[in-house]
N, C-alpha and C positions, 0 to 999 in steps of 0.2 A: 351039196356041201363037199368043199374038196378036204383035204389031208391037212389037220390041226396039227400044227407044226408050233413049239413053243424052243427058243435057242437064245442064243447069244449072241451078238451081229458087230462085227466093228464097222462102223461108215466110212462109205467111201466118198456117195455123193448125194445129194440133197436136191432137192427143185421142191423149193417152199407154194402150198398154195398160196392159192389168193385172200385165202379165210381162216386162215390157222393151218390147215391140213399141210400133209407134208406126200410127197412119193422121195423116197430114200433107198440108196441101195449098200449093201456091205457085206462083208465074206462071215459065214459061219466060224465060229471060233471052235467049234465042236468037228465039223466037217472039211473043213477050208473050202465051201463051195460057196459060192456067187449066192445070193438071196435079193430077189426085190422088193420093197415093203408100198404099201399104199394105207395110209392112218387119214382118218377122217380128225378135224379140229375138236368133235368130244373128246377124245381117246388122251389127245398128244396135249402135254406139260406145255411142251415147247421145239420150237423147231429143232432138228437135232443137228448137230457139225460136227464134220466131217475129221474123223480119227478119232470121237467117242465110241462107248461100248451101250448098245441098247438090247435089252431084254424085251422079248419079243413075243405075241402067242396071238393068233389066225389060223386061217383057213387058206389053201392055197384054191388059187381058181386061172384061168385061163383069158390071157388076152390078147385078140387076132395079132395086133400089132406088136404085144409086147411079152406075149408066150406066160410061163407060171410066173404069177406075181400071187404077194401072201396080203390077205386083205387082212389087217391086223382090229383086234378085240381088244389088245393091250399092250400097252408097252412104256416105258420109260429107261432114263439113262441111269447107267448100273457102275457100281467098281470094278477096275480090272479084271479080268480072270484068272490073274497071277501075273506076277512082279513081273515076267518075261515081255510084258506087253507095254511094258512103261515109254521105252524108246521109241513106239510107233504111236502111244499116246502123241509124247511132246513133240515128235516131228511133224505130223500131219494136222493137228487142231488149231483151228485160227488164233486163238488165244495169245500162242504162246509164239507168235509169228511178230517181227516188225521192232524186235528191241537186240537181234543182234544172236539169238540162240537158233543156231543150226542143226544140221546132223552129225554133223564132226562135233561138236562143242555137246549133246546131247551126249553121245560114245564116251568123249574126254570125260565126261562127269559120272557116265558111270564104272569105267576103268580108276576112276582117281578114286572113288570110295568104297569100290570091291566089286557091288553087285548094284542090281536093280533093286532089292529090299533094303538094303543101307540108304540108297540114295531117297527110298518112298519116306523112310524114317526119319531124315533130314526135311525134305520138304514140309511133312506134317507140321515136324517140331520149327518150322521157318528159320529154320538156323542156316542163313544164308552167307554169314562169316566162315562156318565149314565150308561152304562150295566156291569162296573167295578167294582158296586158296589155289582152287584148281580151272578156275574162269574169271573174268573180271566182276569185281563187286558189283556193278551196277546192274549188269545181267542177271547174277545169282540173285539180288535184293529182288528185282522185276519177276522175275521166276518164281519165285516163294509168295510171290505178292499175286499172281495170276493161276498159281495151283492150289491157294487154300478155299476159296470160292468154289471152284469147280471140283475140289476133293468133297468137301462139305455137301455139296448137290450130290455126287455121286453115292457116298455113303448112303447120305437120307434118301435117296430115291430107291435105293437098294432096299432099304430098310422098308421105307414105304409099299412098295413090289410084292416083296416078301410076306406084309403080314393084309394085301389085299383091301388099301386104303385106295378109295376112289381116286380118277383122275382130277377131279374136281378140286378135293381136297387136298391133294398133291400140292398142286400149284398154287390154292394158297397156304399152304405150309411153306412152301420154298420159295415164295415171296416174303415173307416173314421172317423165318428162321433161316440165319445163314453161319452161325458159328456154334459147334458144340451141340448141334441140334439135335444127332442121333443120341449122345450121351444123356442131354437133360429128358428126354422122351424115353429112354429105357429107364432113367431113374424117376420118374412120371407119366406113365401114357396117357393117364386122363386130363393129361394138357392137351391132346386132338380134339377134348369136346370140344373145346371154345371153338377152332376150325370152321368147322359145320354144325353149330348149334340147333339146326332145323331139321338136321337130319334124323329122323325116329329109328333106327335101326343100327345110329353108330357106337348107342351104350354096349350091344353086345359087342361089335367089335372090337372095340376097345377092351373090355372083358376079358375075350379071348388072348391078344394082345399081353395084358396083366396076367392072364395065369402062366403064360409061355416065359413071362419072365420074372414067374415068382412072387409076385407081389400080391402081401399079406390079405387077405380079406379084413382084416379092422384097419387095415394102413391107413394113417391120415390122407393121403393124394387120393384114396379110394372114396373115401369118406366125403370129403369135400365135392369130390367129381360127380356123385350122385346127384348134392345138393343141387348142385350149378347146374347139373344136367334137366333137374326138374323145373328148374326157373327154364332155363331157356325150353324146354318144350311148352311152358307157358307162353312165351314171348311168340313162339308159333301160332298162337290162337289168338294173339293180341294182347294176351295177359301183361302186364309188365311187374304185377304181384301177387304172392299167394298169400292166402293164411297158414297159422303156424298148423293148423291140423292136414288142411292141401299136402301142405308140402309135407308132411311126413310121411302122411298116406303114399303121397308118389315115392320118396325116396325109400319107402318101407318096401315096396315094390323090388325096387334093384338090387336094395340091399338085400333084403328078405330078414332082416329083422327090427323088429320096433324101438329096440333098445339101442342097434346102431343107427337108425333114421335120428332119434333123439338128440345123442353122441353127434351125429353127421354137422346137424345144423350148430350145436354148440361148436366143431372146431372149424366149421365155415365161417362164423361170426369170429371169432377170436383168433383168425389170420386175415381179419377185413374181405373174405371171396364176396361176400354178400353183406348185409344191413338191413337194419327191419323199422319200422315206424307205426306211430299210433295211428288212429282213425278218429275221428270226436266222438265217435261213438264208445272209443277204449278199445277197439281192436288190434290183434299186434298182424301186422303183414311182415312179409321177407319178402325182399329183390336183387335182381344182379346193381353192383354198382353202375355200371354203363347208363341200364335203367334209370337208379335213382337221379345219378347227375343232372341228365339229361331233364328230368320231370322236376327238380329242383332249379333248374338253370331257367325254365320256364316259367314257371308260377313267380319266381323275381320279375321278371320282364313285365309277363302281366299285371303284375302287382306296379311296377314303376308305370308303365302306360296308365293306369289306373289315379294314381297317387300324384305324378307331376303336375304341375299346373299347365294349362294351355300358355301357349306362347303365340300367339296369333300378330297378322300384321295387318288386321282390319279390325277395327273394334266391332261389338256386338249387336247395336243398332245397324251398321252399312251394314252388315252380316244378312242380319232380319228383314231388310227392305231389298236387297236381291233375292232373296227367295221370295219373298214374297212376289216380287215383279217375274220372278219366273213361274210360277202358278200361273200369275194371270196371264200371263203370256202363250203358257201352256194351254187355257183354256183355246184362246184363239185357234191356234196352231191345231188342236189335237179336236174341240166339237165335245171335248169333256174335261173334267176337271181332276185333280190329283186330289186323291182320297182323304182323308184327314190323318190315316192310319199312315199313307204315304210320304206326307209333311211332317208327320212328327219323326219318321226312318230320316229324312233329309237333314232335320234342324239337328236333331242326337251325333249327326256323325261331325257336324260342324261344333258340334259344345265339347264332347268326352272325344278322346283323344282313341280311345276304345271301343268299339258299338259293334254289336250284333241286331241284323236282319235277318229275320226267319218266314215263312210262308210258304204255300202250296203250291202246285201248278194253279197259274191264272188271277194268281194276286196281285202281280202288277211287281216282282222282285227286280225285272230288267227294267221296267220305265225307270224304278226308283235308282240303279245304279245308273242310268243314262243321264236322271238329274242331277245325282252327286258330282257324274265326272264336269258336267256343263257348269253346275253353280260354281265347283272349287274352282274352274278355268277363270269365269269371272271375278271371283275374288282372289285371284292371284297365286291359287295353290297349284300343284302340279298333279293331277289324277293319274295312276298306274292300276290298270284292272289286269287280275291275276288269276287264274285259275288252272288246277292240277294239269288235265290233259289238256292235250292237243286240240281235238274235238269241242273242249269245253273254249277253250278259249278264242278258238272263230267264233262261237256263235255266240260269246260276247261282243267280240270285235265288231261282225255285223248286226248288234244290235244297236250297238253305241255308234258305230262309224269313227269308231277311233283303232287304228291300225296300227300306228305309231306308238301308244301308251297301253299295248295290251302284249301279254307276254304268258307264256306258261311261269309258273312258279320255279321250275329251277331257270329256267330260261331268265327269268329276272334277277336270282341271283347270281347267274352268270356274268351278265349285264353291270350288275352295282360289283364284283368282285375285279373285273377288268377297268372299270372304268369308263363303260360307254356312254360314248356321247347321247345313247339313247336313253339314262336314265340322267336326270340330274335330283339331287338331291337335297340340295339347297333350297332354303325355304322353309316351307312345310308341304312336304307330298302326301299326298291322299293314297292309299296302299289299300287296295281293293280286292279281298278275295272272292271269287265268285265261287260253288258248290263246295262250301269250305269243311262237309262232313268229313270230307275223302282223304282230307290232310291229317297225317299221324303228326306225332311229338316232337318225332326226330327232326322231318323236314321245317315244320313250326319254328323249335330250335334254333334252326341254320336260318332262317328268315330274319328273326327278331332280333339275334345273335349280332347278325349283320347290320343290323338296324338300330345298331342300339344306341350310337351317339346322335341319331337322327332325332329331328323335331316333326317326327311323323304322325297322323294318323291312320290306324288299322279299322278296316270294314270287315266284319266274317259274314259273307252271306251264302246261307243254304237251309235245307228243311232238316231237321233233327229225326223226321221218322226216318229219313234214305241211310243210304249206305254209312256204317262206322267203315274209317280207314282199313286199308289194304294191310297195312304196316301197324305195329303192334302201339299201344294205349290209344287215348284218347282226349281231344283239342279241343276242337268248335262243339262237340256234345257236351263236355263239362261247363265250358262259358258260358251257354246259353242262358241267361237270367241269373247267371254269375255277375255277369260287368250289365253295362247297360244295354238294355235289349229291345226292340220294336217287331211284336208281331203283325205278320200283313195276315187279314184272315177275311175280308172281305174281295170276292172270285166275284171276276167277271161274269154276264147273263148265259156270256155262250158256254166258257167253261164251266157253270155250274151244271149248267143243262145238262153236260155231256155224261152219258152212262160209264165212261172210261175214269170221271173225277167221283163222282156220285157213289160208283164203286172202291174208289181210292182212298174216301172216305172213311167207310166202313174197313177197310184193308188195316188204316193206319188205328184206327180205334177196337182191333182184335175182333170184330164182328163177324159173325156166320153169313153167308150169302151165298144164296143159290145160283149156279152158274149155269144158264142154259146149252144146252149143244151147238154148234155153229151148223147151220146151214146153210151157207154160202153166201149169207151175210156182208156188209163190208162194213160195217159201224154197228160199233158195239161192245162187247165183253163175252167171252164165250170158252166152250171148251173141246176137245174133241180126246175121248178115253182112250187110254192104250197101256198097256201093262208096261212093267218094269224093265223089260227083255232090250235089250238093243235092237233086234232084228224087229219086235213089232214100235218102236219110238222112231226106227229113220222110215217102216214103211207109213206109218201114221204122220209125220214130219212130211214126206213126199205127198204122198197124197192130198194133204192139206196147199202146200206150194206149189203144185200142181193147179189148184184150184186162183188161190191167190198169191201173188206176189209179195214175202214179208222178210222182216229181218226177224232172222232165228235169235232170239237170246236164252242163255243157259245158264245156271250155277255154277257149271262146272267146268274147268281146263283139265284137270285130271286124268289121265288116260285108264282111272282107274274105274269111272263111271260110265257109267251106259252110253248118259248122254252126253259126254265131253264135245268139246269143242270139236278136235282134229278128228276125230269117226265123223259127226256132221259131217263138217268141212268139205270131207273128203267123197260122202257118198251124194252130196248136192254137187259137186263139183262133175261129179260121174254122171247124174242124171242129166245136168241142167246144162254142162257145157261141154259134156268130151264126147256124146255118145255116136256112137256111128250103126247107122238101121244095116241089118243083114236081108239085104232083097229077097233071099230064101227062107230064113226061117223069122223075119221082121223082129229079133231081138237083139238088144242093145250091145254094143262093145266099143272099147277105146278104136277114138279114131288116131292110130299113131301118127300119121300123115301131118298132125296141124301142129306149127311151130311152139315150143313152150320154153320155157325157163326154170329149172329145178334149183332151191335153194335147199337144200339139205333133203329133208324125209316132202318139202310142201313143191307143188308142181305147180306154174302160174300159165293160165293161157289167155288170151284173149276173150275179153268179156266178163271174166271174174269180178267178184267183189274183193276187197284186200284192203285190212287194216294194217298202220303203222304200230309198232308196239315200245319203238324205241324213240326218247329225242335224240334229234341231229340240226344242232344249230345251225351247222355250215348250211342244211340244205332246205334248213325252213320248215323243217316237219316234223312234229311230234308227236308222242303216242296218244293214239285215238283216232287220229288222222285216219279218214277212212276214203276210198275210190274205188275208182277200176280202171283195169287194166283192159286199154283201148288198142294194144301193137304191141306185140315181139317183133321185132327186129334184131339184126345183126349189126353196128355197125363197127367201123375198123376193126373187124374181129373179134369185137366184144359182143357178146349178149347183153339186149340190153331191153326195157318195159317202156312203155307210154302211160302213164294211171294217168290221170283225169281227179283231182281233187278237188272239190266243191267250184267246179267248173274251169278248172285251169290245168292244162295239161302238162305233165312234167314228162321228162324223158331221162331214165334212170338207167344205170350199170346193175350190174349184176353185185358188183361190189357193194353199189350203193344200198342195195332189194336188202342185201344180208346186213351191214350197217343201220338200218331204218328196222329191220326184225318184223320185213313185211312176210304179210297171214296172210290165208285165206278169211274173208267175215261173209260167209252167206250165215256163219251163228259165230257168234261174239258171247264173251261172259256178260254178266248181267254188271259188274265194275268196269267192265271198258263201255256199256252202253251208257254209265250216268255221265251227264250232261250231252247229250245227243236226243233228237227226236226223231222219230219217223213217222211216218203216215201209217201204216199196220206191224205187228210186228207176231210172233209166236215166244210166248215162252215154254219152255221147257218146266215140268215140276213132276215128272213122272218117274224120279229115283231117289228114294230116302237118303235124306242127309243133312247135317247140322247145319248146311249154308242154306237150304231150304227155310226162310223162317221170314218172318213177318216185314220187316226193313227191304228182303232183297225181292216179295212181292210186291213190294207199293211200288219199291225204285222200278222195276221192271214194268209194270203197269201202267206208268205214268211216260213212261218213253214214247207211246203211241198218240200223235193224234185224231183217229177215228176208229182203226179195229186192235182189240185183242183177242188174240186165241190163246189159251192155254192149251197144250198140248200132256195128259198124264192124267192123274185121278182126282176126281174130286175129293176125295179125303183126303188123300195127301196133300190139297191144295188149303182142304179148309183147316191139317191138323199145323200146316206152316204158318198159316195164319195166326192161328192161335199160341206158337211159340212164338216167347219174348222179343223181341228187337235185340241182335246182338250186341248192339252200343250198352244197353242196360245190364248186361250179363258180362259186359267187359272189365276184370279186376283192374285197378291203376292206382298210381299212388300220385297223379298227377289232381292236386289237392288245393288249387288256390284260394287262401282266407281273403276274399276283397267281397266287397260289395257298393257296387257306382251306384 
């Protein structure tokens, strides 16, 4: 660790990375020496240019080529460090370049009105009539017009700096706020809740903040800030409402007393921060407004898809006698027949405008969306199958063989919001969501939102035991036998047979079951014990994949958990693809010799597993998207990947790798594994925790087609079981009175 060096830097010069990062160089204002900086894209707001002032704080270290450079921890752009510096501000900053202000004309202005602090005071106050007199008006106007923007940043970043407000939350503050922002934040700082509402540790910040600058402990901003504060750490968990005892308890918390939790909520309600509503049961809840909208905006929707009359351009009889000839057709084709339970999911979606399909692995949910998309073709409608990830929506697409008509869910609203020619909407289009647990309120919302002068029909299809949404309240779990609904519940001979359903069973119905040990096994259900420790979960994890080839799935992304994702990642990656044999002592180490590609903290080499985490229209891939990486290569100088995605090789930038937010997945969370299968897989359940609970055992369980290992304890496996399904424990006020 070299010499922590924390200063003040005017920029000289810039070389932006490729990915946000920056290398910057600029003279100490404390020392007048040269400094080089290198900021990684967490740290930096924004690229910095050249004749700003940035606050600084690193570690110096050493580079062959480029001697001490300070590898920075933190930094952002600052205010002057006195008037004196104003004139190398405005000569050197791009800003303020290209409408006619020079370095003579900069001089002139500050000669004409004494000093460098008269002239900051004018600018501030944009009194650009005073500086008309001593340069031409249109300059002085353009000038006042291009320093109050980048005064305004400087301030609040200063300010920001100061009281130790993450980068993160920086930039979006200073995307938001751009006039008066330091002023209204010193006469409120519990306006940064909103900011970073997810963040559990910004109430004391802010805290601190408020006592530095005075503010009263019963102050109304204080008061309110609590409230709002405890909603959104509800909205963390998925909550989208409390009750009124919840939320005082939390707020009673912050506050530290009962009497202003009480007080709290009465003047959060009575400045509109928040609104509360009944239950049918007579319950009173409180929510952020954002919330309520949002859960209000929706229950209309479903309520009008519900309520409208069908608008159809076939009547009901041709209707009835294409399905029907598609049945019998199907017999032919397929050596068996569509179940009855399957024919009534087809006719429901053709009559209600509305309809959920529900069912388990092996009930036949894809045949029945492959018939919906075939019958609407034939009777004239347009089928759009949809579904959340990436993952999910190939292995619709090659179910259906419809390529053309399948899209991830933002990917389709992308699609209807540009105008492509890939979606038409005229008509009546069939709107098909496949694994429709996964979808929260918000994106719901924006779907139907979009949809709403449409003469559409909606499908919600998936299983209510899997996963409740990523994203806070709850969709396709409150519809289910809300609108109209067809359960599939009769499994195929093979799938029921299977000890992986059989057990799935039991999983979803909170039952005890005994799990045997795996003995090297390939079909089945099983377990292999390991305590809670990291060091005994990846050597029980290797030793297991060792044995058999599986995909790891976890609970956890966390890096606060044993079992996280990126520890996996990283020690499969060591065992299974980097290791290099020492002929002397035949123990393992990096073999640095073999080409790779480093994306931030993740290192890719040849042969890896690697999921996509982000959509990216332009390049056809979306999250879930999972491969490998087949070639590092170099080419024109770029670093660049070959993945290999369900059999089609793509050849990727480096830019791109970081654009797509591609992972290592030899262990993936148990939310990027639904809707994906494999042939064996492990999961993880050998670290206490509230995502451990009965929904994320079935989803994960059910990923496999022939083996499961649990990797952890059985009691912990059997006490997940036994907690609730998180959908059920989820508060919402997303409340629709219909009944189809």
């Amino acid at each position: 660790m070299g010499i922590i060096t924390r200063t003040t830097i005017q920029v000289t010069s810039v070389h932006v990375g490729t990915f946000g990062g920056a290398i910057f160089g600029g003279k100490d204002t404390k020392k007048n020496t040269r400094i080089r900086c290198v900021a990684s894209y967490k740290i930096l707001t924004r690229s910095p240019q050249i004749g700003e002032f940035w606050y600084i704080e690193g570690s110096s270290s050493r580079s062959e080529e480029y001697g001490i450079q300070i590898r920075l921890t933190k930094c952002a752009i600052t205010d002057l460090p006195s008037p004196s510096y104003l004139s190398s501000l405005l000569i050197n900053h791009p800003m303020f370049r290209g409408f006619g202000l020079g370095k003579n004309k900069v001089n002139k202005l500050i000669r004409g009105v004494g000093c460098e602090l008269e002239l900051i005071k004018l600018l501030d106050e944009s009194k650009y009539l005073h500086l008309a007199d001593i340069i031409s008006e249109p300059i002085a106007k353009t000038l006042c017009e291009c320093w109050t923007p980048l005064q305004n940043e400087m301030q609040l970043a200063k300010f920001l700096t100061e009281h130790n407000i993450s980068p993160y939350m920086s930039k979006q503050i200073s995307k938001i706020c751009h006039e008066n922002a330091v002023n209204r934040l010193i006469s409120n700082p519990y306006a940064l809740l909103a900011f970073a509402p997810t963040s559990p540790k910004l109430w004391s910040t802010v805290e601190t903040i408020a006592s530095k600058l005075e503010i009263p402990r019963d102050a109304p901003q204080r008061l309110v800030g609590a409230v709002e504060h405890s909603l959104y750490t509800a909205l963390r968990s998925g909550d989208t409402a409390m009750t009124k005892n919840e939320l005082v308890t939390h707020s009673e918390k912050l506050l530290g007393s009962h009497k202003r939790a009480e007080l709290a909520i009465h003047e959060a309600c009575k400045i509109k921060a928040i609104c509360s509503f009944q239950t049918s049961t007579g319950l009173l809840k409180f929510q952020t407004f954002g919330a309520a909208v949002i859960e209000s905006s929706l229950e209309k929707l479903v309520a009008e898809l519900v309520k409208e009359p069908l608008q159809l351009s076939i009547n009901a009889p041709e209707a009835q006698r294409i399905i029907n000839k598609y049945s019998s057709d199907f017999i032919k084709l397929q050596g068996y027949s569509l179940t009855n339970e399957q024919l009534n999911a087809i006719r429901m979606v053709f009559d209600k405008r509305i309809s959920v399909i529900t069912g388990y692995g092996g009930s036949g949910k894809t045949t029945v969306l492959r018939a919906i998309a075939d019958i609407a073709e034939k009777l004239g409608f347009q089928p759009y199958l949809t579904a959340l990830a990436g993952k999910a929506k190939d292995r619709i697409e090659q179910a259906t063989g419809r390529s053309n008509e399948s899209f991830t869910i933002h990917g389709f609203i992308k699609q209807v919001k540009e105008g492509s020619e890939y979606v038409n909407l005229s008509g009546t289009p069939i709107i098909i969501i496949d694994e429709a647990s996964m979808v929260d309120i918000a994106l719901a919302n924006r779907l139907l939102s979009l949809l709403s002068t449409t003469n559409y029909h909606l499908v919600l299809v998936g299983d209510p035991a899997q996963l409740s949404p990523i994203g806070f309240g709850l969709f396709f779990h409150v519809l289910v036998d809300s609108v109209c609904t067809q359960k599939l519940t009769k499994v195929h001979r093979q799938t029921a047979d299977s000890p992986i359903h059989k057990m799935a069973m039991k999983v979803r119905n909170g039952e005890h079951f005994p799990v045997p040990k795996w003995e090297g096994q390939d079909h089945g259900v099983y377990i292999v014990e390991c305590n809670p420790e990291q060091k005994d979960i990846i050597k029980k994890l290797t030793d297991t994949m060792q044995r058999q080839r599986c995909q790891i799935i976890t609970p956890h992304a966390s890096l606060s958990a044993a079992d996280n994702t990126s520890v996996i990642n990283n020690a499969m990656q060591f065992v299974f693809n980097s290791p290099k044999i020492n002929d002397y002592t035949e123990a393992n180490g990096y073999e640095y010799s073999r080409p790779v590609v480093r994306l931030g903290d993740t290192v890719l080499m040849q042969n890896d597993p690697v999921i996509v985490t982000v959509n990216n229209f332009s390049l056809g891939l979306y999250n879930g998207n999972t491969g490998v990486v087949e070639e590092i290569l170099n080419k024109n100088g770029q670093d660049c990947v070959n993945i290999r995605f369900d059999g089609v090789s793509r050849l990727l930038t480096k830019e791109n790798c970081f654009e797509l937010g591609i992972e290592l997945a030899y262990a993936i969370t148990i939310h990027k594994s639904q809707g994906s299968e494999y042939n064996a897989i492990i999961v993880c359940c050998a670290v206490p925790s509230k995502l451990l609970e009965r929904s994320m055992v079935y989803t994960a369980l059910t990923r496999s087609k022939n083996l499961t290992i649990f990797v952890g304890s059985n009691s912990m496996l059997v006490q997940a079981i036994k907690n609730q399904p998180r959908a059920s424990t989820i508060n919402h006020g997303f409340l629709p009175e219909i009944k189809s």
